[in-house]
N, C-alpha and C positions, 0 to 999 in steps of 0.2 A: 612392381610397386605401382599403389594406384595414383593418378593425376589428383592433389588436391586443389580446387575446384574455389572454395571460398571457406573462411573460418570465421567464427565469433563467439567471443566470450564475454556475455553480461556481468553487470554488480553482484547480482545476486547467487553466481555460480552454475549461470544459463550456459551449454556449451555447445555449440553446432559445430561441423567439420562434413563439410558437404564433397567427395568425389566423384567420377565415372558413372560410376551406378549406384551409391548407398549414398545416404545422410545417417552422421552417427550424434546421435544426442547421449550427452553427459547432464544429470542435473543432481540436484540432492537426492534426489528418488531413487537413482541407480542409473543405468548406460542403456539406451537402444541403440539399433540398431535399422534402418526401415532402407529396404531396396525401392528403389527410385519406380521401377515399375508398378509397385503397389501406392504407390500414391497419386488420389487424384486431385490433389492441389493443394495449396497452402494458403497460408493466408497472415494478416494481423486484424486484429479487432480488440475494442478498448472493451471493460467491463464496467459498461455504466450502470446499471442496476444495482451492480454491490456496491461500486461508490458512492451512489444515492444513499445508499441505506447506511452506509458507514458513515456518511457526513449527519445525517439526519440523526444520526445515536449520538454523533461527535456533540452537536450543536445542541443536543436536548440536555447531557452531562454537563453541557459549559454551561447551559440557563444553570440546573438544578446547585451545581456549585457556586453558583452569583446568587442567585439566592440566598443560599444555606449561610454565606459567606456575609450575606449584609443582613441577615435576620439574626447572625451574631451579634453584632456591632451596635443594632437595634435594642436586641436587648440589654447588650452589656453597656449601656447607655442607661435604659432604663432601669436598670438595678444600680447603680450611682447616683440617682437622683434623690434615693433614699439619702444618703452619705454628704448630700449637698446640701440636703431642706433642715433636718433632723441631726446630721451629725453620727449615722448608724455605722460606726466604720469596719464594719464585719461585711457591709455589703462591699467595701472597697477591695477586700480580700476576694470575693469572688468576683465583680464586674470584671477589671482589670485584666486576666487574665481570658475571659472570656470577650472581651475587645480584641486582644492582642490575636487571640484565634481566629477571629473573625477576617481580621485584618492576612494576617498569616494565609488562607486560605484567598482569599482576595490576590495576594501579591502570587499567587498560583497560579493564576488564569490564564498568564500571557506566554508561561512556558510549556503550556502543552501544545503539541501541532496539529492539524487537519491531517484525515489521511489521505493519500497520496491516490492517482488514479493507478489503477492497474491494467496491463495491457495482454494479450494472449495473443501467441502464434498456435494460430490451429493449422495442423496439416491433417487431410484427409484422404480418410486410408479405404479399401474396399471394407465396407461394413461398419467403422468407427471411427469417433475424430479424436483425437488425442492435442490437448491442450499444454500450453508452455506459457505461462506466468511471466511480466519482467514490468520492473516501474514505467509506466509511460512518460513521466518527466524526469529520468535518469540520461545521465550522460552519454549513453550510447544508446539510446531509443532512437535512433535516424539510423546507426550503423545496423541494428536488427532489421527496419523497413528496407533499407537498400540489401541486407543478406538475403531476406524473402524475395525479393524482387531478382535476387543471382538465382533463388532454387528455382523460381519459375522458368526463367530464363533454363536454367539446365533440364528443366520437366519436359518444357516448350521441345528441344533439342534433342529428345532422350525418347521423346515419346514417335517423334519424326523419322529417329532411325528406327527403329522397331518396328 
């Protein structure tokens, strides 16, 4: 039976089990498997490029919907004024409800979220790196940095006896 060495299992279904000589990865994708001699290092790194871009689509959807949201209310404003000057009450049958939409959408705004940053352990293998996904502001994003920092430690140890 082999010594196991360190384990971790993230939110998202992340799953390391690191012994002797192998690291075995579980994730949605399927199970590896990587012998500790072929790796030559590991690592964490945040991905800020896609956050940028994910926040930047986040923040341009939230204008267009502020918008859209008070050029209802704008106009279903202005289509009542008929109904108020004149007396037209056919406009009241459509203003009203196109307020109420406007409004509707408006009280929308505050229940969508930002997205979240996302973080990658990359270990690097002879000829390819292979990446591993996990929220960086999830509950066990310190227990992942301190796992990477055990595999080094066993790389560091693994690669000494050899």
């Amino acid at each position: 039976m082999e010594n196991e060495i360190a384990y971790l299992k993230t939110e998202n279904g992340l799953e390391f089990r690191l012994n002797d000589d192998k690291l075995f990865i579980n994730s949605t994708n399927g199970g590896e498997t990587i012998a500790l001699r072929s790796i030559n290092g590991i690592g964490c790194f945040d991905l800020i490029d896609q956050h940028k871009t994910a926040l930047q689509n986040y923040n341009s959807a939230l204008v267009s919907v502020k918008v859209t949201g008070w050029m209802l209310v704008v106009f279903g404003v202005l289509c009542l004024l008929p109904t108020l000057f004149w007396g037209w009450t056919w406009f009241l049958i459509f203003s009203l409800p196109v307020i109420g939409l406007g409004f509707f959408i408006l009280s929308k705004l505050g229940k969508s979220k930002p997205p979240k940053m996302e973080s990658c352990v990359r270990i690097m293998l002879n000829g390819l790196n292979r990446d591993f996904s996990y929220e960086k502001g999830g509950a066990n994003a310190a227990e992942v940095s301190n796992f990477v920092a055990r595999v080094e430690e066993t790389l560091t140890s693994f690669h000494k006896r050899s």
